[in-house]
C-alpha positions, 0 to 999 in steps of 0.5 A, a space after each residue: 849602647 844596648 846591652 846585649 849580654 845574655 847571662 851574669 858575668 863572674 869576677 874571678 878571683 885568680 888571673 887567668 892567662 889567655 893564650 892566642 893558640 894561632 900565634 902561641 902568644 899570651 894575649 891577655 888575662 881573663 877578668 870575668 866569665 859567663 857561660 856565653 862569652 868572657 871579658 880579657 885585660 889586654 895590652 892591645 886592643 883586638 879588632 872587633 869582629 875578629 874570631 881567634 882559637 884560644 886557651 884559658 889556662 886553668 887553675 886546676 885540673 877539670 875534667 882531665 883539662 889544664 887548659 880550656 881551648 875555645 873559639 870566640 869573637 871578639 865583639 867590643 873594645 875599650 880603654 881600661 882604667 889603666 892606659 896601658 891596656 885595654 878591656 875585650 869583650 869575646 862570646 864563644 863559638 860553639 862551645 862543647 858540652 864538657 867545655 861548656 862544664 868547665 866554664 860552668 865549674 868556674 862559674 860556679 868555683 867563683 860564685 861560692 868564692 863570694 
């Protein structure tokens, strides 16, 4: 497979739910993040191609934001390691300029972390 990615993915070092706001329901947890896109650990697998409103629940306040509500699509599946979940690939859509700080501050939060 050619990869694709456009910037380095961040490891986070704290979980972060991800909730699908269409259902309202926790989808996964986010495993890593880049400025365009993040991986989650998910019981179920996503469709591929699948464009979903979701909401990273942050580890703290950013910019008056507890939580990060982005669009993305889904763009790859895989088995995790463990059978019971699977790894999914998403890259936002449209992302605003303070979203796109949040996501950077993370980063950022992460990458001094190491």
């Amino acid at each position: 497979m050619e990869e694709k990615r456009r910037a380095k993915r961040f490891t986070l070092h704290t979980s972060l739910k991800v909730i699908n706001l269409e259902v309202g329901e926790k989808i996964g947890n986010l495993i890593n993040l880049s400025p365009h896109g993040m991986m989650i650990k998910a019981p179920a697998p996503i469709d591929v191609g699948r464009k979903m409103e979701l909401s990273l629940h942050l580890p703290k306040t950013i910019f008056g934001k507890e939580c990060l509500d982005v669009e993305a699509q889904c763009v790859w599946v895989k088995p995790d390691s463990d059978p019971r979940y699977h790894l999914c690939g998403f890259e936002f859509i449209d992302v605003s300029t303070q979203d796109a700080n949040i996501i950077l501050g993370l980063i950022m939060e992460q990458d001094e972390a190491e």
